[in-house]
C-alpha positions as CSV (number, residue, x, y, z in Angstrom):
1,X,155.5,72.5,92.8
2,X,155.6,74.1,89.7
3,X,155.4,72.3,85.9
4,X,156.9,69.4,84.7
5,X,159.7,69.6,81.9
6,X,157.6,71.8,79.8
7,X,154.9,74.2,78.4
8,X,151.3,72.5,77.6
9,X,149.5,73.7,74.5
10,X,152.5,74.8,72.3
11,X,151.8,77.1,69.3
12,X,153.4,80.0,67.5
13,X,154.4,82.6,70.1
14,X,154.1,86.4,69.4
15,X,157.6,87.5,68.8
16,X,157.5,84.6,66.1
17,X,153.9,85.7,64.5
18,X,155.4,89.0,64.2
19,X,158.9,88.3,62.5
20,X,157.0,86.2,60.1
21,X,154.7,89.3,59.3
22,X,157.4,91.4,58.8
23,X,159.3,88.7,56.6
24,X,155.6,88.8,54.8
25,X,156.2,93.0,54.2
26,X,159.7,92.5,52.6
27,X,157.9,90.2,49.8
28,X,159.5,87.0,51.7
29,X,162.8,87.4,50.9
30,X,164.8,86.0,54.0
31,X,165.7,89.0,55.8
32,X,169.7,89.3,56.8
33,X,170.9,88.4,60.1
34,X,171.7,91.8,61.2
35,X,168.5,93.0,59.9
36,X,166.5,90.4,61.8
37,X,168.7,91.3,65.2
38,X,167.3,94.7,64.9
39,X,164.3,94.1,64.3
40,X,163.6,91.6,67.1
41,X,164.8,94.3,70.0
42,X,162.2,96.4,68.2
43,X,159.3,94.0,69.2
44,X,157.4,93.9,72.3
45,X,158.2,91.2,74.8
46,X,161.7,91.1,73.6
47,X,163.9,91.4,77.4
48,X,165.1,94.9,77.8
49,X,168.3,95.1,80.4
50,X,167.5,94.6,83.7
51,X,168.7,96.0,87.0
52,X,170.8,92.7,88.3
53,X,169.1,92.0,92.0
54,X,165.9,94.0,91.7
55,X,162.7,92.9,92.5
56,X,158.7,93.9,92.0
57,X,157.8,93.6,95.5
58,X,159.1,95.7,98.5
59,X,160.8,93.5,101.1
60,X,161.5,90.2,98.5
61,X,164.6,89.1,98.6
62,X,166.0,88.4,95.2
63,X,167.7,84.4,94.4
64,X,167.6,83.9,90.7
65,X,166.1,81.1,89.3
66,X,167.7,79.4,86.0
67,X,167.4,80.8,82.9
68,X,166.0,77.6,81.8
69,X,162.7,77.6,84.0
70,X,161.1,80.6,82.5
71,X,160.9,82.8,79.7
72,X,162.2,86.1,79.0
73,X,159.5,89.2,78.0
74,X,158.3,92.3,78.8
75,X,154.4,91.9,80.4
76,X,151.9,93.3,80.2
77,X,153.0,94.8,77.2
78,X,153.4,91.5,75.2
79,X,151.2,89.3,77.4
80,X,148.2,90.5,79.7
81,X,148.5,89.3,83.6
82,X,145.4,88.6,84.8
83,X,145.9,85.6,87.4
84,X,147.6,84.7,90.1
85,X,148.9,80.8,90.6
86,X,149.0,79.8,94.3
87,X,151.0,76.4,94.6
88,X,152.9,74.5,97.5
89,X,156.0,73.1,97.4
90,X,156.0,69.8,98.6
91,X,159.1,70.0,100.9
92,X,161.1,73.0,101.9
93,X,161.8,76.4,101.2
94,X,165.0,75.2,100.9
95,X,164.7,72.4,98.3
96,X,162.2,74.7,96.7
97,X,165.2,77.2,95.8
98,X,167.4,74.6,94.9
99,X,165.2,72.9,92.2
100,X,163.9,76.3,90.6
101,X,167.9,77.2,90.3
102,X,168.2,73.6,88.2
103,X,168.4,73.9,84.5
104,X,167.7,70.2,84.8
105,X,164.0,70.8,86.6
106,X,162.4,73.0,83.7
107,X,160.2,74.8,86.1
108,X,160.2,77.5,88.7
109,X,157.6,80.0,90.2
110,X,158.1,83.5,90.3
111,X,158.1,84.2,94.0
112,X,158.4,81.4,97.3
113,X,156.3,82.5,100.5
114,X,158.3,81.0,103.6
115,X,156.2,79.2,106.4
116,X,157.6,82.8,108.4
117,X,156.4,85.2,106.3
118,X,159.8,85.7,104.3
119,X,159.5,86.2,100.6
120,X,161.6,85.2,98.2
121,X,161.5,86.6,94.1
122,X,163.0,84.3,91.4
123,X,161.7,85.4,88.6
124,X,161.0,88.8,87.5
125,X,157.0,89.2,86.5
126,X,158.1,90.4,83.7
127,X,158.9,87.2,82.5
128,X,157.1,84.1,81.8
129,X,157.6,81.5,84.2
130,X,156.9,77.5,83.6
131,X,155.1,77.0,86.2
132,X,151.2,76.3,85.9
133,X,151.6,73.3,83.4
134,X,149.9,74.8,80.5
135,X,151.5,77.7,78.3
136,X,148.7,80.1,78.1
137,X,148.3,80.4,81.9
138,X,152.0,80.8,82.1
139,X,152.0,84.0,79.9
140,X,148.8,85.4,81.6
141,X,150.0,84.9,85.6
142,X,152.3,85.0,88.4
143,X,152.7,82.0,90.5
144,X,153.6,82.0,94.3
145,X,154.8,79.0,95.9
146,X,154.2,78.5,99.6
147,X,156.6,76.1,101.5
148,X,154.7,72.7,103.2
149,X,152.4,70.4,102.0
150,X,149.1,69.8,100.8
151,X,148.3,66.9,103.5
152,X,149.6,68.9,106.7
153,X,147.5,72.2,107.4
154,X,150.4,73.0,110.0
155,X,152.3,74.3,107.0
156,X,149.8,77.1,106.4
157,X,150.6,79.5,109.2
158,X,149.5,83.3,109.8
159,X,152.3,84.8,109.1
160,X,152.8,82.7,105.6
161,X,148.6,84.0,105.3
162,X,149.5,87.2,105.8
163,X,152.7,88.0,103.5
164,X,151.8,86.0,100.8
165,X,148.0,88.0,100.8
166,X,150.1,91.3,100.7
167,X,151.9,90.1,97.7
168,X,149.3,88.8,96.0
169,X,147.8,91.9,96.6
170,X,150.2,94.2,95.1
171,X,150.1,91.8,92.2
172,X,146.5,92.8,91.6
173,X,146.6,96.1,91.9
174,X,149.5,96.3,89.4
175,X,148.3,94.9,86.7
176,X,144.1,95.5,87.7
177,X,143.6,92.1,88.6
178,X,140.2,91.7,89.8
179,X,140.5,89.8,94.1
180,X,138.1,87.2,93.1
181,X,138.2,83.1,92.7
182,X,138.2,82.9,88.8
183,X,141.5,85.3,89.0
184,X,143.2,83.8,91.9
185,X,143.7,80.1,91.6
186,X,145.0,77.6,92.7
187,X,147.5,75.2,90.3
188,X,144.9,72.3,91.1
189,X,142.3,74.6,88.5
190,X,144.7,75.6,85.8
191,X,143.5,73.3,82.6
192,X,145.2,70.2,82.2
193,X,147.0,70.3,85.1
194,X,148.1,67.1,87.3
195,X,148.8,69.1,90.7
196,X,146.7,69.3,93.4
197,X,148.0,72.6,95.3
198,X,147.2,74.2,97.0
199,X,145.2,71.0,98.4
200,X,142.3,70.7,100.7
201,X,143.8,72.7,103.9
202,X,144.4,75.9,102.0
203,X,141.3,78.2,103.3
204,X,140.2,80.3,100.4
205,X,137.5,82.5,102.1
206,X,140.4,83.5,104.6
207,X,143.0,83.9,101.9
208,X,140.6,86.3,99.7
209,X,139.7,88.7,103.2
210,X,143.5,88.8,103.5
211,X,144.2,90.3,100.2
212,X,141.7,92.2,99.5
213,X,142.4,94.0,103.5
214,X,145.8,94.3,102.5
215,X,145.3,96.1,98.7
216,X,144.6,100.0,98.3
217,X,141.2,99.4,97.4
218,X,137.9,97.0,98.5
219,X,138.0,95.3,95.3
C-alpha cells in the first residue's frame, strides 16, 4: 500500500522557488500578507476550485481521501505526469478506503481497482498524492491500487485486469504517456522504495497487451 508517513527526497518545491523569486524582484523587502495571497493564486500548481464529486475517469466512483495524504496542484501544468504506480493493497478494498480517508496514515493512491472491476477515485490527478515513497515520483505519476495481495495470485482476476488496463490507459493517453515498462511501474521499482507490489504474480506482459488494446492508439 501506498508510502509511509511521508515524502522521500525533500527540497524546495516550485510554488516556494517562485515566491522567493518574486520576493528577489521587489529588492527583498518582505512582501505584505495580502500581497503574497495574491500572488500565490497567480502561480501554477496553486488548487483552483474544484467541482465537489468529480472524477477524471468515466465510471469511477468518487470517495475522498484526506486532505492529509496528498497534495494539492494543478498537473501537468506545474508537474509533468509521466508514470503510472501500480500497487496492491495488502487487505481489502475496504480497509484500503478506510486508511487513505485517515489523516493519521499519511498516504493514499489516487484511484483503488476492486478485485470486480469497480473503480474507485480518491484523489484527483491533479493533485499529488503520497504514495510511491519518494517525492519526485509522487509529482510525476498516478498510482492505482489493486485490492489482494502480493502472495496470492487469486487476487488478480480478469475483470480487476481489465478495468484497471482501461484506466491506466486513459491515463496515458491524457497526459502522452508512452505504454511501456520504464513508464508503467510497479511501487517495487520506484527509487528508494521498501514495497514489493505489485509482487511476483502480477503478469506484466498481460497487463501491457491490456492497455495498450484498450487506448485510442497502438502505442
Amino acid at each position: 500500500m501506498g508510502a509511509k508517513k511521508q515524502e522521500a527526497n525533500r527540497r524546495p518545491g516550485r510554488r516556494a522557488l517562485l515566491i522567493g523569486a518574486a520576493a528577489v524582484v521587489v529588492g527583498g523587502a518582505a512582501l505584505e500578507r495580502s500581497g503574497l495571497s495574491r500572488l500565490w493564486w497567480r502561480l501554477p500548481g496553486a488548487q483552483k476550485p474544484r467541482v465537489e464529486g468529480a472524477v477524471d475517469f468515466g465510471g469511477a466512483r468518487w470517495v475522498a481521501a484526506s486532505p492529509a495524504n496528498y497534495r494539492g496542484a494543478d498537473r501537468p501544468d506545474d508537474y509533468r505526469i509521466d508514470r503510472v504506480v501500480i500497487h496492491v493493497t495488502q487487505g481489502s478494498f475496504a480497509s484500503a478506503v478506510k486508511v487513505f480517508q485517515d489523516p493519521a496514515h499519511g498516504a493514499a493512491t489516487h484511484y483503488i481497482v476492486r478485485k470486480d472491476g469497480h473503480v474507485t477515485q480518491m484523489i484527483r490527478e491533479l493533485d499529488v498524492a503520497f504514495h510511491a515513497g519518494n517525492r519526485g515520483y509522487n509529482e510525476r505519476s498516478v498510482g492505482i491500487e489493486h485490492e489482494g495481495f502480493v502472495d496470492d495470485a487469486s487476487s488478480f482476476t480478469d475483470a480487476m485486469y481489465a478495468a484497471s488496463a482501461r484506466l491506466t490507459a486513459r491515463i496515458c493517453a491524457r497526459y502522452g504517456i508512452p505504454v511501456d515498462r520504464e513508464h508503467i511501474i510497479g511501487h517495487v521499482e520506484v527509487p528508494g522504495a521498501d514495497h514489493t507490489d505489485p509482487g511476483r504474480h502480477w503478469d506484466w506482459d498481460r497487463y501491457i497487451r491490456l492497455v495498450r488494446a484498450a487506448g485510442p492508439t497502438r502505442t
